[in-house]
FIFI-284280 format. One record per residue (C-alpha): residue number from 1; x, y, z. Coordinates in nm, 3 decimals. Each point is the difference from the previous one (the first is absolute). Layout:
% FIFI-284280
+-----+---------+---------+---------+
|  nr |       X |       Y |       Z |
+-----+---------+---------+---------+
| NUM |       X |       Y |       Z |
...
+-----+---------+---------+---------+
***
This chain:
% FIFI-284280
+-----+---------+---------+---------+
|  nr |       X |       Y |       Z |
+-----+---------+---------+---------+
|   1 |   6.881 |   6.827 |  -2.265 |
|   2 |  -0.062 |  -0.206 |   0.335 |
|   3 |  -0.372 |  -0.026 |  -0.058 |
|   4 |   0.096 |  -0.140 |  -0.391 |
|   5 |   0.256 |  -0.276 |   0.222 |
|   6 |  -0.260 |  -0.092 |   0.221 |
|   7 |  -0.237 |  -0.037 |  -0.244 |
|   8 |   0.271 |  -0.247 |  -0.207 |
|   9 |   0.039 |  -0.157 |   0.282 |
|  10 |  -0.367 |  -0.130 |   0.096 |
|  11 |   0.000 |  -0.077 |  -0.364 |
|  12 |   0.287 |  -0.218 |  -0.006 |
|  13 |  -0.071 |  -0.162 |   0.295 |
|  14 |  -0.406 |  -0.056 |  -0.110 |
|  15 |   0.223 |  -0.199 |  -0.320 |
|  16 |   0.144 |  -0.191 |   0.202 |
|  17 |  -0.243 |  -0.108 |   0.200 |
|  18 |  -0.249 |  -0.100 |  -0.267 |
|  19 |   0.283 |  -0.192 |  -0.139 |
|  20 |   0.105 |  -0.165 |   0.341 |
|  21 |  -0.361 |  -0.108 |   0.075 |
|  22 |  -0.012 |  -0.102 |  -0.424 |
|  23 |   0.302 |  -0.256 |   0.117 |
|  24 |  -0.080 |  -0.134 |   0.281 |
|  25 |  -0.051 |  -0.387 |   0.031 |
|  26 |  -0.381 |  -0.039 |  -0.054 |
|  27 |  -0.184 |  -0.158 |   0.264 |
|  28 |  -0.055 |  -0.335 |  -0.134 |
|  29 |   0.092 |  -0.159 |  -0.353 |
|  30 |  -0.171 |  -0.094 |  -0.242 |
|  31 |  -0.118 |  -0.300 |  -0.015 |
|  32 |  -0.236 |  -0.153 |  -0.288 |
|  33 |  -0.198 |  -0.315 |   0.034 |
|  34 |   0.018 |  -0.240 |  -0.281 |
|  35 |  -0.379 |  -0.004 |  -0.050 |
|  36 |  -0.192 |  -0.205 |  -0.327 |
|  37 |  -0.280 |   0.165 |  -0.086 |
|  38 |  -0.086 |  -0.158 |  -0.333 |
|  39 |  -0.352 |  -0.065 |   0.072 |
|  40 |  -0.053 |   0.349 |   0.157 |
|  41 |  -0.191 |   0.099 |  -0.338 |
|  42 |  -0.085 |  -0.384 |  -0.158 |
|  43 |  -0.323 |   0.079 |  -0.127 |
|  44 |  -0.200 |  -0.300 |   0.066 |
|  45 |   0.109 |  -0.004 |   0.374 |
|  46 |  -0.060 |   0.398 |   0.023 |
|  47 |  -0.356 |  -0.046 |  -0.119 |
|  48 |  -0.011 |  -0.350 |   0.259 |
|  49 |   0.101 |   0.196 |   0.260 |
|  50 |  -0.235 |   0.333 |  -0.071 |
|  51 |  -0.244 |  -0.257 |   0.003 |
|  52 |   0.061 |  -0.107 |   0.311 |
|  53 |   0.003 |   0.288 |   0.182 |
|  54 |  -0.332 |   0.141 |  -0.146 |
|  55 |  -0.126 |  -0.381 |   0.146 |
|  56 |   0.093 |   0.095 |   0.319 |
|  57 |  -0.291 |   0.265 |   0.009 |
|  58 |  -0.284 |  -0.218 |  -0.101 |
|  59 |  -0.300 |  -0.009 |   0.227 |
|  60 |  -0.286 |  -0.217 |   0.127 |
|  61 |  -0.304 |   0.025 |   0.117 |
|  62 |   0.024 |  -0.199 |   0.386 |
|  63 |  -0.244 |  -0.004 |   0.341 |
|  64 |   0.254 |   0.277 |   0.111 |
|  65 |  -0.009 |   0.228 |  -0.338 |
|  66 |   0.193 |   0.011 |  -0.298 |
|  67 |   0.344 |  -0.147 |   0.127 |
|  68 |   0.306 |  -0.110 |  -0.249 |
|  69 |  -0.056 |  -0.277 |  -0.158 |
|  70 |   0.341 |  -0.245 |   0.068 |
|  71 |  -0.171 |  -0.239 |  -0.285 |
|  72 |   0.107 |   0.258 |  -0.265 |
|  73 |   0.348 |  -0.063 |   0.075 |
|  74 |   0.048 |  -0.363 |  -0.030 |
|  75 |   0.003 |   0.002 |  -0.397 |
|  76 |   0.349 |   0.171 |   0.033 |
|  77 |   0.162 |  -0.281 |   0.262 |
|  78 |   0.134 |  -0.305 |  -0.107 |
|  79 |  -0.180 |  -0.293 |   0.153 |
|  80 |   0.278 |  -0.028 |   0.207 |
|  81 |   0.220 |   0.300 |   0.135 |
|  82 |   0.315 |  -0.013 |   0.140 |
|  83 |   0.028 |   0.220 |   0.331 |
|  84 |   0.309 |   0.173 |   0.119 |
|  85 |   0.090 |   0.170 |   0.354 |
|  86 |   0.294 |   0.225 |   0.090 |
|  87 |   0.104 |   0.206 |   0.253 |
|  88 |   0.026 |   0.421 |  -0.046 |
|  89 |   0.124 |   0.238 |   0.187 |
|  90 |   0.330 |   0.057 |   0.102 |
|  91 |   0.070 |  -0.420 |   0.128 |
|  92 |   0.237 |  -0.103 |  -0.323 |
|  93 |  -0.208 |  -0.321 |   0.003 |
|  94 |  -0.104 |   0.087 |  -0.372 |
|  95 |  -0.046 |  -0.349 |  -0.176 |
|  96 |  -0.351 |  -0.061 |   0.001 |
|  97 |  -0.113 |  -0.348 |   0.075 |
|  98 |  -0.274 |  -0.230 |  -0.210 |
|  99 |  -0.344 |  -0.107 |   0.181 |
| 100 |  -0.052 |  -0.228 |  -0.272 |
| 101 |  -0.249 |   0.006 |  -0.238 |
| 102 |  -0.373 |   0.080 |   0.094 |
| 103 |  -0.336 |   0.015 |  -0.221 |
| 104 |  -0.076 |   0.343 |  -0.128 |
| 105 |  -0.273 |   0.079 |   0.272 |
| 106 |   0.241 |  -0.085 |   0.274 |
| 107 |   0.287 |   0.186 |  -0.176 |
| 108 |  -0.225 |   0.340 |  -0.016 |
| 109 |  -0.085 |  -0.067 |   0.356 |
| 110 |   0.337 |  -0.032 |   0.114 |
| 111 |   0.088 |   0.314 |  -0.128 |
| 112 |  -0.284 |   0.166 |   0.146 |
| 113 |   0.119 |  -0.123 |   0.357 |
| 114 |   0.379 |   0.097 |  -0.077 |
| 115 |  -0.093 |   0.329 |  -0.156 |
| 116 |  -0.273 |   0.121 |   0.277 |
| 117 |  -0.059 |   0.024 |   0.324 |
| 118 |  -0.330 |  -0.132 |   0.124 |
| 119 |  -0.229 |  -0.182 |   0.257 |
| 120 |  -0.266 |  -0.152 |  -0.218 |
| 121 |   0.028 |  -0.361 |  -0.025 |
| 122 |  -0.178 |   0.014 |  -0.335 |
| 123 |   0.217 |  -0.114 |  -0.293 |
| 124 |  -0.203 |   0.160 |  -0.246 |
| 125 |   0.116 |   0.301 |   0.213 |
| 126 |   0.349 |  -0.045 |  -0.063 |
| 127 |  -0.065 |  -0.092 |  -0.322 |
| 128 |  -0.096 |   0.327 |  -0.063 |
| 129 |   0.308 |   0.146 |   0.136 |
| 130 |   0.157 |  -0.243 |  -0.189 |
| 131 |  -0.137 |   0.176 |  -0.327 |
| 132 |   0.118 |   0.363 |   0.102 |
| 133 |   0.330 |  -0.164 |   0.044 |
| 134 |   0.068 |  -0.186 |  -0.332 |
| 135 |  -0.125 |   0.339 |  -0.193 |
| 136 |   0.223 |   0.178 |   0.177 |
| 137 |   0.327 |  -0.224 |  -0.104 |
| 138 |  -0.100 |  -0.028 |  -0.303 |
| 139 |   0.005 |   0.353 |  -0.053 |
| 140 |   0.366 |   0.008 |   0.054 |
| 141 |   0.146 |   0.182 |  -0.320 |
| 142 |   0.329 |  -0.251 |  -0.051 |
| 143 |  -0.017 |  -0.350 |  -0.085 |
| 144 |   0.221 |  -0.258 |  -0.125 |
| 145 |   0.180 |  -0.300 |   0.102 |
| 146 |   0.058 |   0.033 |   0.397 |
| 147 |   0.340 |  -0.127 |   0.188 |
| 148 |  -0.180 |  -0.011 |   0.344 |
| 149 |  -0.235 |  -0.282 |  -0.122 |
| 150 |   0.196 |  -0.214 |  -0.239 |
| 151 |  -0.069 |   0.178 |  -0.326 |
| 152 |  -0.344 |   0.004 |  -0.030 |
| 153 |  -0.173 |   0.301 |  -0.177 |
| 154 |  -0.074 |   0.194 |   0.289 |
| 155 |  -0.120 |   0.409 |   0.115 |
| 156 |   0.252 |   0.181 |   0.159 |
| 157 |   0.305 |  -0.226 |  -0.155 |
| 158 |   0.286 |   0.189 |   0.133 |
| 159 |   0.320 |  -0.096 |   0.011 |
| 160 |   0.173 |  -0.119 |   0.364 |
| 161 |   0.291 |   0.196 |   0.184 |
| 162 |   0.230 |  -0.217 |   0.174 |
| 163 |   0.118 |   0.016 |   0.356 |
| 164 |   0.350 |   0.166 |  -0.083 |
| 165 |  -0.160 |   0.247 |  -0.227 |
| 166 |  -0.248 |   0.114 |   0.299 |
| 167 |   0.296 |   0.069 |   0.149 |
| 168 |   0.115 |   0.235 |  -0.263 |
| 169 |  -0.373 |   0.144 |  -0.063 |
| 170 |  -0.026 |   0.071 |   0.393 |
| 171 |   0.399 |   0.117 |   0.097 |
| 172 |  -0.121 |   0.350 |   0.011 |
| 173 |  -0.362 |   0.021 |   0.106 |
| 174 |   0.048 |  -0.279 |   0.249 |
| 175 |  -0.342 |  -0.052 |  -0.041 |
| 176 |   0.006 |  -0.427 |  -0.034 |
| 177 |  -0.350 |   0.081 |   0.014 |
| 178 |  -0.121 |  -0.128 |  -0.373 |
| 179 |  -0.365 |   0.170 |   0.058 |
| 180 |   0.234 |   0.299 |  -0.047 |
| 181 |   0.019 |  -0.051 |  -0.335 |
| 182 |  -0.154 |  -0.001 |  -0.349 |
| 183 |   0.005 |  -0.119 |  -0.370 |
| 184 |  -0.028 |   0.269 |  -0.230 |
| 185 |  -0.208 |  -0.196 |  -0.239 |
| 186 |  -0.188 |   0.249 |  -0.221 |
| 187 |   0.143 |   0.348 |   0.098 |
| 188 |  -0.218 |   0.290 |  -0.237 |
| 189 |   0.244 |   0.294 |   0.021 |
| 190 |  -0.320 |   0.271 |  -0.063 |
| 191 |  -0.161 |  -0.167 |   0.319 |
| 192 |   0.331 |   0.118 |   0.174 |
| 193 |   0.071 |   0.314 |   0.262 |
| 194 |   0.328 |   0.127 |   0.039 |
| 195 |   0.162 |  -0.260 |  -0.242 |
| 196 |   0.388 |   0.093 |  -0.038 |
| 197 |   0.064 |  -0.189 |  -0.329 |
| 198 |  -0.139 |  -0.203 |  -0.291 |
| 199 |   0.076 |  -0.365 |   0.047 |
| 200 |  -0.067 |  -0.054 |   0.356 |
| 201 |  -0.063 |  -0.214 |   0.140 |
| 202 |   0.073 |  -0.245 |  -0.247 |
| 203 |  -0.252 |  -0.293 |  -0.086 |
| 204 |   0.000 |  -0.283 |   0.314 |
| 205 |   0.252 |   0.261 |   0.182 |
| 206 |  -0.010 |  -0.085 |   0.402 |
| 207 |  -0.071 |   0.326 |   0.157 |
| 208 |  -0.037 |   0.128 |   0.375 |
| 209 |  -0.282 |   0.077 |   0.092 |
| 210 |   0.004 |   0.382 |   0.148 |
| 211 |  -0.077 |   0.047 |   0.421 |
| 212 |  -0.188 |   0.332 |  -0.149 |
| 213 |  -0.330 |  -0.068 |  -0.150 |
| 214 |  -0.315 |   0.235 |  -0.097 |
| 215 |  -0.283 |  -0.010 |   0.199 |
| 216 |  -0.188 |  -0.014 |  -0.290 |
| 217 |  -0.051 |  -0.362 |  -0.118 |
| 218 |   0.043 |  -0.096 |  -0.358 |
| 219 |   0.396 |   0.123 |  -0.015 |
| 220 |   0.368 |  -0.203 |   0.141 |
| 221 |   0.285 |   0.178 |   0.065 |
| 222 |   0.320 |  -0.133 |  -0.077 |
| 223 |   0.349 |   0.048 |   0.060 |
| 224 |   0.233 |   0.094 |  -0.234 |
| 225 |   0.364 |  -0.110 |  -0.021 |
| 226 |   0.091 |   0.342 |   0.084 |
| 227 |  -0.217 |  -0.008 |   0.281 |
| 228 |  -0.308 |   0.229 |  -0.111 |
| 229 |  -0.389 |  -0.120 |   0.007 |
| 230 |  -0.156 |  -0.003 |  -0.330 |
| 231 |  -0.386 |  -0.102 |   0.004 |
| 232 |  -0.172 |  -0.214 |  -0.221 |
| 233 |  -0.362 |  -0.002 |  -0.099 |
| 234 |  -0.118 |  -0.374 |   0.071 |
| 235 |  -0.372 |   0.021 |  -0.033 |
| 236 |  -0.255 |   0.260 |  -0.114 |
| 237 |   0.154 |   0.106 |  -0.296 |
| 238 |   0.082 |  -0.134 |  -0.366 |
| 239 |   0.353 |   0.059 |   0.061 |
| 240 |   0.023 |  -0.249 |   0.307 |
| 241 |   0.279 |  -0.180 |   0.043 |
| 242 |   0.043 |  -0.333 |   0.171 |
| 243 |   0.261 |  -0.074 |   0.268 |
| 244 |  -0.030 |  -0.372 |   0.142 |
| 245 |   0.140 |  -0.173 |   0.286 |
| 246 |   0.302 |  -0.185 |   0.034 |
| 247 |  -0.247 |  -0.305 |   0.122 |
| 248 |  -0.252 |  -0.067 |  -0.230 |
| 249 |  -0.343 |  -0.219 |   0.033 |
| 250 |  -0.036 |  -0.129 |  -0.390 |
| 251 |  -0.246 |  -0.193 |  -0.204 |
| 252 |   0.140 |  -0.245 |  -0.257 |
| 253 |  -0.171 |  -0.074 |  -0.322 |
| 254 |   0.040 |  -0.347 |  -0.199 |
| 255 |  -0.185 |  -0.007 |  -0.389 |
| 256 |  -0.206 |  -0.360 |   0.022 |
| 257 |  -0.187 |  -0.085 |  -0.292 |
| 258 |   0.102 |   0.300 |  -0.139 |
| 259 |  -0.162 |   0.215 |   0.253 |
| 260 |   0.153 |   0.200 |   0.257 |
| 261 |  -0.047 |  -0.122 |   0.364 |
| 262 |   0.137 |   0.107 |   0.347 |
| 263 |   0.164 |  -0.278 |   0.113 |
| 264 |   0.157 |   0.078 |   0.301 |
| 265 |   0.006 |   0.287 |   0.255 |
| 266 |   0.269 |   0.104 |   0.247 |
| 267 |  -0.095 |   0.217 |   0.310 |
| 268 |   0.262 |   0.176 |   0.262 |
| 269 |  -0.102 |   0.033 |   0.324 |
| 270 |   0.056 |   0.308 |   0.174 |
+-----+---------+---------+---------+
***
């Protein structure tokens, strides 16, 4: 008869401790950005953008070898490009600030120098960089009309938080750190380990980034409301998902003579 109480007991008070830790306040809310992606899957900007990218990797022959060719990329600039500097990091300086416009070849340039850290004093050198760089943004899977630069049709066109909600976002974690966290942007559930639910995190969720991570590259942990680590597959796999940060670089696309053009890009310093 005691054992069968004692055993009731542990039972009862498992219950209510699953439904205690069930109730507790989750460690931050939830907070969704008001993102516009509407040209995320435009078809004539997906295949200008593809197109792009597969530039990037075009070669020729030099005194030095077979280098990337920087010419290759100038079809996709504007003759003039706008160019756009911001601070990262955890400063709260987030507006970026216009350089003006600048001719293509001293646009891609510019974001070689921005984007890489070198001591060549060749500009075809940075131009290079410069390449790597615009592939890489343009790669970024959500597009659409961006707050931080005005409206133009921009990659990575998130929505802003304002100071007060930071506030909110942070009251727990008292991290004030925004490197700390993420935007679930594309979340694949199958490329998920240790997922508690369906549905999470929802689409441009902000989401704390977990202080455990694999060793193993290609995988980010993050933390749960209730406070567990689930780990996402972010490269390697067909069921990647994509988790940007809070301060994006973008490219921004204008249609001129009805052909898509990047007309301005915005870099964040480090």
């Amino acid at each position: 008869m005691a054992m069968r109480l004692a055993a009731a007991l542990v039972l009862l008070f498992a219950t209510a401790a699953e439904a205690s830790a069930q109730d507790a306040a989750p460690l931050y809310p939830e907070m969704v950005l008001e993102t516009d992606d509407s040209y995320s899957a435009d078809a004539g900007l997906t295949a200008f953008r593809t197109a792009l990218i597969e530039a990037s990797a075009t070669l020729v022959v030099t005194p030095a070898g077979r280098m990337l060719d920087p010419d290759a990329m100038l079809p996709f600039l504007a003759r003039e490009v706008e160019f756009f500097v911001g601070q990262g990091g955890d400063t709260y300086r987030d507006a970026f600030v216009s350089l003006g416009g600048h001719p293509a070849r001293r646009a891609l340039e510019m974001a070689g120098r921005l984007s890489h850290e070198s001591e060549s004093i060749d500009p075809v050198v940075y131009r290079r960089y410069g390449m790597n760089a615009l592939a890489a943004l343009a790669g970024e899977p959500t597009v659409g009309r961006t707050e931080w630069l005005g409206g133009r049709i921009c990659t990575a066109s998130y929505g802003r938080i304002s100071w007060p909600d930071w506030i909110a976002l942070d009251a727990t974690l008292r991290t004030l750190d925004r490197r700390e966290w993420a935007i679930a942007a594309a979340v694949d559930g199958e490329g998920a380990e240790g997922l508690a639910g369906i549905g999470w995190p929802k689409p441009y969720q902000m989401v704390p980034i977990s202080p455990g991570q694999k060793r193993s590259g290609g995988w980010l942990g993050v933390l749960e409301p209730q406070g567990g680590t689930v780990f996402f597959r972010t490269s390697y796999s067909p069921h990647a998902s994509h988790f940007a940060p809070y301060l994006n670089s973008h490219l921004c696309f204008e249609q001129r003579g009805g052909e898509w053009k990047v007309s301005a890009v915005a870099i964040r310093l480090d």
